[in-house]
TORMI-484470 format. One record per residue (C-alpha): residue in one letter; residue number from 1; x, y, z. Coordinates in steps of 0.1 Angstrom, whole numbers, m for minus. Layout:
N
['A'; NUM; [X; Y; Z]]
...
END
This chain:
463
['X'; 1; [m1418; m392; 739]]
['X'; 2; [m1450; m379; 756]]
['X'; 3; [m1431; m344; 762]]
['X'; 4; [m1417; m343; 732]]
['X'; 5; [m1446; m350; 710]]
['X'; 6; [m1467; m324; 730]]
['X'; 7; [m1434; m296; 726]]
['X'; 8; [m1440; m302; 688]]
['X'; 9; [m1480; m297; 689]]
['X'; 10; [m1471; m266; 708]]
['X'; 11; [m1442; m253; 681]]
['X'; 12; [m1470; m259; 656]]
['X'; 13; [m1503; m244; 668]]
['X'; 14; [m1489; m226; 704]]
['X'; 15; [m1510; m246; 729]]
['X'; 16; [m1532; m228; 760]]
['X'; 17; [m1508; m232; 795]]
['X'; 18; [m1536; m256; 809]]
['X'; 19; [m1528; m274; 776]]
['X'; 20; [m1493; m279; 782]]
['X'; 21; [m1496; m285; 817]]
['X'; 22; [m1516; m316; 809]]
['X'; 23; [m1492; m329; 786]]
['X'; 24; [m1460; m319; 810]]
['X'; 25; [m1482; m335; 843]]
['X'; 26; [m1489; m369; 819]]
['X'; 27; [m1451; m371; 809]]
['X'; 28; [m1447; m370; 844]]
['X'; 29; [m1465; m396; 855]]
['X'; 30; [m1458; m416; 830]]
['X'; 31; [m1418; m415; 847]]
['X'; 32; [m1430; m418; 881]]
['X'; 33; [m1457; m445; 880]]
['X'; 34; [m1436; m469; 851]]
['X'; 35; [m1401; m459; 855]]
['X'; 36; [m1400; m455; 893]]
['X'; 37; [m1383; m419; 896]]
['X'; 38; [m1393; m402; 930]]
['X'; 39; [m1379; m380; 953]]
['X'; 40; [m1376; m410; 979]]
['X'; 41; [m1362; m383; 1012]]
['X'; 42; [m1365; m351; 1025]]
['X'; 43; [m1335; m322; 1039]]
['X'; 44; [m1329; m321; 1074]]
['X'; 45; [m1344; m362; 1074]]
['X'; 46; [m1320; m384; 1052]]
['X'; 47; [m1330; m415; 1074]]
['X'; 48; [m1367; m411; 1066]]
['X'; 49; [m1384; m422; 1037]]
['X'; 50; [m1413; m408; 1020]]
['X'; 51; [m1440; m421; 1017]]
['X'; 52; [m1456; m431; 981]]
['X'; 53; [m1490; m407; 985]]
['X'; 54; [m1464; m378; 993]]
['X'; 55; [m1437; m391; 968]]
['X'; 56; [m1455; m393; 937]]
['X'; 57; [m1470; m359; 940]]
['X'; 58; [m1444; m342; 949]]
['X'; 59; [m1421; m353; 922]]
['X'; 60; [m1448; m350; 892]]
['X'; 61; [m1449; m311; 906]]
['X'; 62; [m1414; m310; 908]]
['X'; 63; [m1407; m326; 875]]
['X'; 64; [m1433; m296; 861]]
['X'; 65; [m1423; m272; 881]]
['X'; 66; [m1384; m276; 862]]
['X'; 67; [m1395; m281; 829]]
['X'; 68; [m1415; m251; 830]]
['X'; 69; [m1386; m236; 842]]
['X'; 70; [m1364; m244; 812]]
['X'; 71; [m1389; m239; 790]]
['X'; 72; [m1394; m199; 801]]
['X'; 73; [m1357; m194; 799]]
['X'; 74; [m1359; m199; 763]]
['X'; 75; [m1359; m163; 760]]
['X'; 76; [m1326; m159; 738]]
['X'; 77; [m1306; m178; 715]]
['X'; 78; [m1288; m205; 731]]
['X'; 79; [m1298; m196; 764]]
['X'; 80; [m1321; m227; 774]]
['X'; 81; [m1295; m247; 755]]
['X'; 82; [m1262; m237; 773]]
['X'; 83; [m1280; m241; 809]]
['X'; 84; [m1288; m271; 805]]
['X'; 85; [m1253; m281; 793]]
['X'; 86; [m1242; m267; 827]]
['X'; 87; [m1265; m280; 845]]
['X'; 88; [m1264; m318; 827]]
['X'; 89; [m1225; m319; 830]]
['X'; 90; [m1223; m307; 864]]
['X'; 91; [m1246; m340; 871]]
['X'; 92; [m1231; m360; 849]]
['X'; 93; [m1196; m351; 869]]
['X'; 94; [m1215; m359; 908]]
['X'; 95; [m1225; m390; 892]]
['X'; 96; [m1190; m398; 880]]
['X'; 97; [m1176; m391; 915]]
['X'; 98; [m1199; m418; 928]]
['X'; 99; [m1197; m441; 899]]
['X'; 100; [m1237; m439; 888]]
['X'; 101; [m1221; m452; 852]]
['X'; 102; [m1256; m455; 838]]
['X'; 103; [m1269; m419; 847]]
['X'; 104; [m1232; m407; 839]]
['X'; 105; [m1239; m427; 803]]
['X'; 106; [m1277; m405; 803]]
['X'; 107; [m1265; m366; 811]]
['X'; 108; [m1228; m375; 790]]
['X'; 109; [m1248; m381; 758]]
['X'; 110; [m1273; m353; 762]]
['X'; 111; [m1240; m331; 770]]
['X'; 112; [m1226; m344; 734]]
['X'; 113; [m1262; m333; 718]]
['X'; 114; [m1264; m303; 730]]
['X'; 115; [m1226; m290; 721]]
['X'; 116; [m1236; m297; 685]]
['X'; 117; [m1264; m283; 686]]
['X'; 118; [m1251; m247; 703]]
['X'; 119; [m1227; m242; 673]]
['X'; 120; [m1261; m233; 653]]
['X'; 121; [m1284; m221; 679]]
['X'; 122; [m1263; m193; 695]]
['X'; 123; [m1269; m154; 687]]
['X'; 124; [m1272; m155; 652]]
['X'; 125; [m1291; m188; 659]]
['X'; 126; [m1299; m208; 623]]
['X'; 127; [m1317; m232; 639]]
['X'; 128; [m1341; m233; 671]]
['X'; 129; [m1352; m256; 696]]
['X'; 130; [m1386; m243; 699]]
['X'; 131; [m1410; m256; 731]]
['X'; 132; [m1404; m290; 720]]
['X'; 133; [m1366; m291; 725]]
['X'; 134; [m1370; m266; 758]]
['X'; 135; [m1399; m289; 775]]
['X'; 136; [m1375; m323; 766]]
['X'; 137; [m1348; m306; 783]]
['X'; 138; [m1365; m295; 814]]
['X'; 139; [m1379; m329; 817]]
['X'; 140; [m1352; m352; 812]]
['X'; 141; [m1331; m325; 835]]
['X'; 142; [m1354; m324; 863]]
['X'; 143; [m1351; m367; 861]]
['X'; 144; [m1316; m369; 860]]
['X'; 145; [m1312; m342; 890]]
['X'; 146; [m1336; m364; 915]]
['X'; 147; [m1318; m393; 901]]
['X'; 148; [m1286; m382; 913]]
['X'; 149; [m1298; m375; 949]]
['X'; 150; [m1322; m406; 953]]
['X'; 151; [m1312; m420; 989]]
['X'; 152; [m1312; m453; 981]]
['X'; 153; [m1287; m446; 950]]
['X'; 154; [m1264; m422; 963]]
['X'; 155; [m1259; m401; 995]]
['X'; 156; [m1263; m366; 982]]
['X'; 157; [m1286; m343; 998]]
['X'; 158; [m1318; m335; 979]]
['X'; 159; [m1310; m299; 983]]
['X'; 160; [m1282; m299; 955]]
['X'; 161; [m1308; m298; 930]]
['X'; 162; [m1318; m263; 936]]
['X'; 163; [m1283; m253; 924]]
['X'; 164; [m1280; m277; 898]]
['X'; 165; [m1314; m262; 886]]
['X'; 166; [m1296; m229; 891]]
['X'; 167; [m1312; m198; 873]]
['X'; 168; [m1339; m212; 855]]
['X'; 169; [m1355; m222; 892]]
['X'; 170; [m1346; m184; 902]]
['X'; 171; [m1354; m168; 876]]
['X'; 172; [m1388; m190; 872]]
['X'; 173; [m1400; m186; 911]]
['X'; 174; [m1393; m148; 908]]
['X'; 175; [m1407; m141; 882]]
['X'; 176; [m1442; m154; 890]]
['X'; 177; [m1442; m143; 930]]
['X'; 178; [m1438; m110; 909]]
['X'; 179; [m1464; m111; 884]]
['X'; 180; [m1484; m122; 913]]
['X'; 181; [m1478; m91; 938]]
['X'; 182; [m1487; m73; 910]]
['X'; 183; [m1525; m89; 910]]
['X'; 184; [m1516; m105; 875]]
['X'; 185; [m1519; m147; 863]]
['X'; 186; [m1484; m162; 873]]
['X'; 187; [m1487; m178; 841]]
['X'; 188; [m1491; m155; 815]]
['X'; 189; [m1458; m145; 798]]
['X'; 190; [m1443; m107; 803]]
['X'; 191; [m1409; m98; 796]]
['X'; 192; [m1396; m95; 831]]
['X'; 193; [m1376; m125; 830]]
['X'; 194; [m1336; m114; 838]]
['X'; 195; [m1326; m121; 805]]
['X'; 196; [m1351; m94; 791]]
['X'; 197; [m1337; m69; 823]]
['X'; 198; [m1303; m76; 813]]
['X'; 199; [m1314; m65; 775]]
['X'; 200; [m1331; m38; 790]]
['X'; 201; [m1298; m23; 807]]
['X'; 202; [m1279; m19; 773]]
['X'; 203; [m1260; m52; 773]]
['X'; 204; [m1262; m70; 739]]
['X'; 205; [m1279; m103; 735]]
['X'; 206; [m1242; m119; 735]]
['X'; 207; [m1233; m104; 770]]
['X'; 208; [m1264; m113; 785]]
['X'; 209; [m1264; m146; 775]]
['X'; 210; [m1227; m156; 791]]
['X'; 211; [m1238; m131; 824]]
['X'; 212; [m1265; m155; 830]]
['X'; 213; [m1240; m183; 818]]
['X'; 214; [m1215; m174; 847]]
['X'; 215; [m1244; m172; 873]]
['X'; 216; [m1257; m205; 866]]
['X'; 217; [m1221; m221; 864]]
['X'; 218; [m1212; m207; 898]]
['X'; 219; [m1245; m222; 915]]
['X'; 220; [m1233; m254; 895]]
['X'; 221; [m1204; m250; 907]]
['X'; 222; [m1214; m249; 944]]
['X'; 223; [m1235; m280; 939]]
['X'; 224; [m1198; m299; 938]]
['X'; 225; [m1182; m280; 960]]
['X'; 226; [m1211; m285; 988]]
['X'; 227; [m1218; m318; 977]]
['X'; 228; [m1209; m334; 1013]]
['X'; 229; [m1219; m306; 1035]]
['X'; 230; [m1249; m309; 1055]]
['X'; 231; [m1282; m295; 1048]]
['X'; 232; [m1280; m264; 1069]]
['X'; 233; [m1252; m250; 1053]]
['X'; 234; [m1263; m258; 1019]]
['X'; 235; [m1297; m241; 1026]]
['X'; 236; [m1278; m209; 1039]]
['X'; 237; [m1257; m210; 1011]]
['X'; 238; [m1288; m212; 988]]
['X'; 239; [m1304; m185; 1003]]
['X'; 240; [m1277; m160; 1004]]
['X'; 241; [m1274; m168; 967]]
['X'; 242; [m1313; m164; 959]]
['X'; 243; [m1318; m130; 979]]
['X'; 244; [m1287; m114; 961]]
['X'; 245; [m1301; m125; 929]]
['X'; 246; [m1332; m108; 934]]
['X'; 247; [m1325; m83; 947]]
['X'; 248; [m1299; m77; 916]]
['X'; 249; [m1321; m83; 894]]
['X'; 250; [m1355; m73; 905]]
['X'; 251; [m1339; m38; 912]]
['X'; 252; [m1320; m35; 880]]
['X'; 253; [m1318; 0; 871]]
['X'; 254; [m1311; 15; 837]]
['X'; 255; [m1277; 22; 821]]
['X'; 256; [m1260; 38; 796]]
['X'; 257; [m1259; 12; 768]]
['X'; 258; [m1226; m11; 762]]
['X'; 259; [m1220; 2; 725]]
['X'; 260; [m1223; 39; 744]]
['X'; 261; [m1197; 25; 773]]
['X'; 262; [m1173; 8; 749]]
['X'; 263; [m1170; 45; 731]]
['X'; 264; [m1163; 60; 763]]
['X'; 265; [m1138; 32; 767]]
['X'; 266; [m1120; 35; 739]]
['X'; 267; [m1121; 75; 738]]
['X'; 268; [m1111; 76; 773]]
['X'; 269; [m1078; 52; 761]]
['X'; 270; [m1068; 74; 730]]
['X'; 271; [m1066; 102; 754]]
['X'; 272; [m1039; 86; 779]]
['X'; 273; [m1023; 76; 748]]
['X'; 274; [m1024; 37; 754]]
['X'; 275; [m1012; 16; 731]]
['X'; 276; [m1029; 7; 698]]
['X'; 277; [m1052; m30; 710]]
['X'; 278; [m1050; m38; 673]]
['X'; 279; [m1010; m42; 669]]
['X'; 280; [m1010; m57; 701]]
['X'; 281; [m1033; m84; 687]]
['X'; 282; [m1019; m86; 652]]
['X'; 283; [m984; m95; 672]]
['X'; 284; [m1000; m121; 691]]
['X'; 285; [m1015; m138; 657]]
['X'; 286; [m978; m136; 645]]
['X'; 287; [m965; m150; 676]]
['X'; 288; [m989; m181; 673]]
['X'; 289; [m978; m186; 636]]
['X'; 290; [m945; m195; 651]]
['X'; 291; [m956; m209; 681]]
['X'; 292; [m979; m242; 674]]
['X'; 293; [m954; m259; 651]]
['X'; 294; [m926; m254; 676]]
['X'; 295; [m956; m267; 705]]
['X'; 296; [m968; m297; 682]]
['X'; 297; [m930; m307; 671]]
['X'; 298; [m916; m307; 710]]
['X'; 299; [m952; m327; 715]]
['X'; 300; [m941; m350; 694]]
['X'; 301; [m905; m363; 715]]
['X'; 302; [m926; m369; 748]]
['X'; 303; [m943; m399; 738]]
['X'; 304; [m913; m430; 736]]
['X'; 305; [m941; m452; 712]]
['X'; 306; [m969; m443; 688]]
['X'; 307; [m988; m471; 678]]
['X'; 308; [m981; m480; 642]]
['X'; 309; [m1022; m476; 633]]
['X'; 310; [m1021; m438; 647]]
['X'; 311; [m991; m440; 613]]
['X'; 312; [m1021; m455; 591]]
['X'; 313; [m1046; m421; 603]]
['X'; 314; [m1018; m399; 595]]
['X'; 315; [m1012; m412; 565]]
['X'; 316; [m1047; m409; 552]]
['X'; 317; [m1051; m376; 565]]
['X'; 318; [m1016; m364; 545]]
['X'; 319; [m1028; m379; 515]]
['X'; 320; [m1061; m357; 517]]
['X'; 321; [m1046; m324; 531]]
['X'; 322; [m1021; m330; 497]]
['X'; 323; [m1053; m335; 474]]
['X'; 324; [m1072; m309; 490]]
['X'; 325; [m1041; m281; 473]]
['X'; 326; [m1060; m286; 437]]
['X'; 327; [m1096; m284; 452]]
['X'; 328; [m1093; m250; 473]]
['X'; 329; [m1135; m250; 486]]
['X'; 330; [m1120; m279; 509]]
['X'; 331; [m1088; m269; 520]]
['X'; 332; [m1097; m254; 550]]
['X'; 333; [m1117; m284; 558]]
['X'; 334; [m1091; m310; 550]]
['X'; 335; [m1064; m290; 568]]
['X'; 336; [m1090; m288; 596]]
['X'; 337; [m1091; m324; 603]]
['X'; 338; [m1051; m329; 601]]
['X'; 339; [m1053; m307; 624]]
['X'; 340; [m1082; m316; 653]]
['X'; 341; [m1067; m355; 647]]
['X'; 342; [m1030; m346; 644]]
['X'; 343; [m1026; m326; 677]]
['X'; 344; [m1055; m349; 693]]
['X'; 345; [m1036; m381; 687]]
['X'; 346; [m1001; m366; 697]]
['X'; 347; [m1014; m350; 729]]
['X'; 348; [m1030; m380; 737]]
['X'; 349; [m997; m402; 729]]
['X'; 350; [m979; m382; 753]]
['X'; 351; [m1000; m389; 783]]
['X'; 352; [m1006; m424; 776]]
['X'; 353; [m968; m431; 768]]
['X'; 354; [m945; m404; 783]]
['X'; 355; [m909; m409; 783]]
['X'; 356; [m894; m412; 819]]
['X'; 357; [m873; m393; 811]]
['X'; 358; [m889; m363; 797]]
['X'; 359; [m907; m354; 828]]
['X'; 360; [m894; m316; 821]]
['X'; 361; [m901; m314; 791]]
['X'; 362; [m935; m327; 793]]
['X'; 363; [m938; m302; 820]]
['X'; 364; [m928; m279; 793]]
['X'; 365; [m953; m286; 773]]
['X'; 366; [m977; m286; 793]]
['X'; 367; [m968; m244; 803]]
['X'; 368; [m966; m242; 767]]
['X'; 369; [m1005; m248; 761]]
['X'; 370; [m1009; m219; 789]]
['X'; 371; [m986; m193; 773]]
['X'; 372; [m1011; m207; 739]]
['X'; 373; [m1042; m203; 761]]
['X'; 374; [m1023; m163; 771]]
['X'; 375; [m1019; m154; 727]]
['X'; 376; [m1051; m167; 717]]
['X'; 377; [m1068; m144; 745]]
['X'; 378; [m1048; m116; 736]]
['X'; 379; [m1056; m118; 702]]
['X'; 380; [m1095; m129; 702]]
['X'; 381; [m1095; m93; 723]]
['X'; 382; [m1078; m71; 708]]
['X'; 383; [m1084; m75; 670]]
['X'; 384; [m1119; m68; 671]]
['X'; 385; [m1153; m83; 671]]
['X'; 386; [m1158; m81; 629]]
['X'; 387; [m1124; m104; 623]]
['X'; 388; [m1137; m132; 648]]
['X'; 389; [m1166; m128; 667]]
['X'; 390; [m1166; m147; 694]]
['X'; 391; [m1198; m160; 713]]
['X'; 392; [m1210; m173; 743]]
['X'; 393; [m1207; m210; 736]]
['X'; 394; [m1171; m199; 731]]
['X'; 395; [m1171; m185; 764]]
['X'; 396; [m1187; m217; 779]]
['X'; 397; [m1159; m237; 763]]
['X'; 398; [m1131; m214; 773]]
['X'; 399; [m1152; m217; 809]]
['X'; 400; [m1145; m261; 809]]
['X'; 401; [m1108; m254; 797]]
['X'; 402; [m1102; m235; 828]]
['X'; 403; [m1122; m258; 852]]
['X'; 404; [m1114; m292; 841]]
['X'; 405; [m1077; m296; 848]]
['X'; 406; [m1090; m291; 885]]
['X'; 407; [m1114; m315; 886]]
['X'; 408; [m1102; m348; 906]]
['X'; 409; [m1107; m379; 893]]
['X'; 410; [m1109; m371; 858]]
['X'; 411; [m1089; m398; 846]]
['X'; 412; [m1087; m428; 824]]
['X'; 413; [m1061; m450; 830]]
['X'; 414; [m1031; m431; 834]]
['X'; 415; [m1044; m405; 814]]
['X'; 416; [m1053; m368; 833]]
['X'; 417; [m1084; m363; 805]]
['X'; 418; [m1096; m334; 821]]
['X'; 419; [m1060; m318; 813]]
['X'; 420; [m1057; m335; 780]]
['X'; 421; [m1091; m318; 771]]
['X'; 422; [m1082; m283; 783]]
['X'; 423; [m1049; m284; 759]]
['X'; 424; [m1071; m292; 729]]
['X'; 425; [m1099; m268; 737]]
['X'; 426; [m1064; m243; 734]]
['X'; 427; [m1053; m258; 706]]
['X'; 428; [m1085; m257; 686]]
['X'; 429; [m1096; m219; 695]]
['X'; 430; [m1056; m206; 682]]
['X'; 431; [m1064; m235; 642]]
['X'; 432; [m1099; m214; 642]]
['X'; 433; [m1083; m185; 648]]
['X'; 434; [m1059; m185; 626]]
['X'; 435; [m1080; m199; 602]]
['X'; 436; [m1106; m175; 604]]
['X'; 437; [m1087; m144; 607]]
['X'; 438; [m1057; m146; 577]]
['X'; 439; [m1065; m158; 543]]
['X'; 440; [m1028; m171; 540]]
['X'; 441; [m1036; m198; 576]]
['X'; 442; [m1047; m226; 551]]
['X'; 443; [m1019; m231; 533]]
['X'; 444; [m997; m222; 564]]
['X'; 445; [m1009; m242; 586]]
['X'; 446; [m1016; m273; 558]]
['X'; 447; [m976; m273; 557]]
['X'; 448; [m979; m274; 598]]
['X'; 449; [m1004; m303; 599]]
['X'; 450; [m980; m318; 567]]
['X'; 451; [m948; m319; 594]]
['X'; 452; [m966; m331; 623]]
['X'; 453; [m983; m359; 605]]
['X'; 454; [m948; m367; 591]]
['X'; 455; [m935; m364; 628]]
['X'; 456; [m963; m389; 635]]
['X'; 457; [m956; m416; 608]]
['X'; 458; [m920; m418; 613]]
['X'; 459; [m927; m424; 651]]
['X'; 460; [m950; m451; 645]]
['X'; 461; [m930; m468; 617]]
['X'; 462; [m893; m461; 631]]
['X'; 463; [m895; m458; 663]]
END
C-alpha cells in the first residue's frame, strides 16, 4: 500500500528521486521489519546464516535497488508490464516445482492481472501503468524472488534472482556505471536505456519491445534450467550473459532503419521472382476455414463421457450465439464465447476422459493443433501487418505455447495442462484470426461453434 500510494503521488505531481527513494526505502522496511522477508544466506555459503544487522540492510537495498529497476524499464508500452509477467511466472513455476502453494497462489494472481492488463497497455497502449503500477511491480517482484530462494523455505541458490530479475537488473546497473564514467548523477534520467538504443537503431517500438522480451525470457529461462546447479556455474553463466549484453548494447551502432530493410526485402524477393506472400497467406486462411471444424468434430469422439452440466453451458451458449443473428453489434462477441468455452470444454474432456481406445487418434489430434499452430503462422505472416497486426503480447503468448508442453510437472490430475493450454493458445490466435481478418468469419464460424455445441449436448445427454 505504502508503494503504491507513493507511485500515485508521483503519477500526479512527479516526485524529486530522494522523494521516491523515501517512500520505496519505507515500503521496504515496512516488509522486512513486519512481514519478515530477508535474504536469510549468501552464494558460495548456503550453510551460513546471516545475520539480522546485515540481513535487513541488505534486503531494504535490494528490494530498492529492483523496484527501481522496473520502474526505469518503463520506457515503452508494455514493456515494464510483459517483464514482469516473465519474470513472476518463471517464479511462480520454481515455486510450483517445490510446492511453495502460497507464493505459487501470490505470483499466479499477479500473472492473471497483468495478462489483462497487456491487452490495453501494449503499443498502441490505451491505458498506462504510470510510476504507481511500475514501483508496485518492482516491489512485490523483488519479495516474491527472495521469497523463492529463502534457505529456510526452499533450497535454491540466492543467485537465481539475478536472472529472474533478468534485464531490468542489466539494463539498470549499466546504465548508471555509464552515466557515472561519464561524471554525470546516476540518477538522473537520459535516454540510454536499451530500449531507447534499440529505437535508436531503426527497430519499431513493436520489435524492440519482444527483442528485449526474448532476452529477458532466456535469462528466465536459465533460472529453471540452472536451478540445482551450484553457485559457481550459475555465476559464470551470469557473467557470460551480462558482458555480452553490454557489450551489445553499449556498442550498438546505427542501422539502416527496419521500414528501409523490409523494402530491400521485399524488392530483393520480386527480383528472384518468389512467390506472392499474400496468396500464400490467403491459402492458409482458406485452409483453416476447413480445418477447425474437422479439428473440433474429431475432438469431439476422444472423450468416452461429457458430463451432462458441460450439455447445460452448451445449451445456453447455442441459445445466445442463435439470438445474437438478429442483433449483429454482438455477434462476434456471442460467437466468441461459443467458441473460447466450446473448444475449452472439449479439449479439456478429452484429457480428463480419453477413450482407451483412441490413443491414435488422440495422438491425432494432438499433431492436428501443430499443423493449426503451422496455418495460423503462415497466415499472421504473410497477409500483412494492416489486416491483423500482431503485437508483442502476442508474441509472449505464442512464446508460453511453445514452452509449456515441455514443462514437467505441469499437471492436474491426469490432465497434461501445460499441453491442454498450448492447444487453446492455437485455437484462439486461428477464431481471432479469422474473425479479424474476413467479414464473412462471424457467421461462419457461429455455424462452427452451432455444430460443436450440438456435438457437445448430444454427448452429454446420449452418451
Amino acid at each position: 500500500m505504502v508503494i503504491l500510494l507513493f507511485g500515485i503521488w508521483d503519477d500526479r505531481v512527479g516526485l524529486s528521486y530522494r522523494m521516491k527513494f523515501a517512500g520505496q526505502i519505507l515500503a521496504a522496511v515496512i516488509v522486512v521489519v513486519f512481514a519478515g522477508i530477508r535474504i536469510s544466506s549468501i552464494p558460495f555459503l548456503d550453510d551460513v546464516l546471516i545475520p539480522a544487522w546485515v540481513s535487513v540492510p541488505l534486503t531494504v537495498m535490494v528490494i530498492v535497488g529492483v523496484t527501481n529497476a522496473v520502474n526505469l524499464s518503463d520506457g515503452l508500452d508494455g514493456l515494464a508490464g510483459g517483464l514482469s509477467l516473465i519474470s513472476f511466472t518463471g517464479i511462480a513455476y520454481l515455486a510450483y516445482q517445490v510446492n511453495e502453494a502460497v507464493l505459487v497462489l501470490l505470483t499466479v494472481s499477479v500473472v492473471g492481472g497483468l495478462l489483462g492488463f497487456l491487452r490495453f497497455n501494449t503499443h498502441p497502449a490505451r491505458i498506462f501503468m504510470g510510476d504507481a503500477g511500475s514501483q508496485f511491480l518492482g516491489h512485490y517482484l523483488a519479495v516474491a524472488a527472495i521469497l523463492l530462494t529463502d534457505a529456510t523455505r526452499t533450497a535454491y541458490s540466492p543467485l537465481l534472482t539475478l536472472f529472474l530479475w533478468g534485464v531490468p537488473l542489466l539494463d539498470t546497473v549499466g546504465v548508471m556505471i555509464h552515466r557515472y564514467a561519464q561524471g554525470r548523477s546516476p540518477f538522473v534520467g537520459d535516454r540510454s536505456h536499451v530500449h531507447y538504443r534499440l529505437l535508436a537503431c531503426g527497430l519499431t517500438h513493436g520489435q524492440a519491445v519482444t527483442l528485449i522480451y526474448g532476452v529477458h525470457a532466456i535469462m528466465v529461462g536459465c533460472a529453471y534450467l540452472l536451478r540445482w546447479q551450484p553457485d559457481g556455474l550459475l555465476i559464470a553463466v551470469y557473467v557470460v550473459f551480462a558482458g555480452g549484453l553490454y557489450g551489445l548494447f553499449m556498442g550498438m551502432p546505427h542501422t539502416i532503419t527496419s521500414a528501409e530493410a523490409d523494402s530491400s526485402l521485399i524488392t530483393q524477393r520480386r527480383a528472384q521472382g518468389s512467390p506472392n506472400p499474400w496468396a500464400i497467406g490467403e491459402a492458409a486462411l482458406t485452409i483453416l476455414y476447413l480445418a477447425i471444424p474437422l479439428y473440433l468434430l474429431g475432438s469431439l469422439l476422444v472423450p468416452r463421457e461429457i458430463p451432462s452440466d458441460a450439455g447445460v453451458v452448451a445449451g445456453a451458449l447455442t441459445i445466445a450465439v442463435l439470438a445474437s443473428f438478429f442483433f449483429p453489434s454482438v455477434a462476434p462477441w456471442a460467437v466468441r464465447a461459443a467458441l473460447y468455452i466450446g473448444s475449452t470444454s472439449v479439449l479439456y474432456y478429452s484429457d480428463v476422459f480419453p477413450r482407451a481406445v483412441m490413443a491414435e487418434i488422440l495422438t491425432t489430434v494432438n499433431v492436428g493443433v501443430a499443423l493449426l499452430a503451422v496455418l495460423v503462422i503462415l497466415a499472421i505472416r504473410l497477409i500483412g501487418e494492416e489486416r491483423f497486426q500482431t503485437t508483442p503480447l502476442d508474441y509472449l503468448i505464442i512464446l508460453f505455447a511453445g514452452v509449456l508442453p515441455f514443462l514437467p510437472g505441469m499437471t492436474v490430475g491426469d490432465v497434461p495442462m501445460g499441453l491442454l493450454t498450448a492447444k487453446l493458445i492455437v485455437l484462439f490466435f486461428a477464431f481471432e484470426l479469422l474473425l479479424n481478418i474476413r467479414s464473412s468469419a462471424v457467421g461462419r464460424l457461429g455455424v462452427v461453434s452451432l455444430v460443436m455445441l450440438t456435438g457437445v449436448m448430444l454427448r452429454a445427454w446420449w452418451p
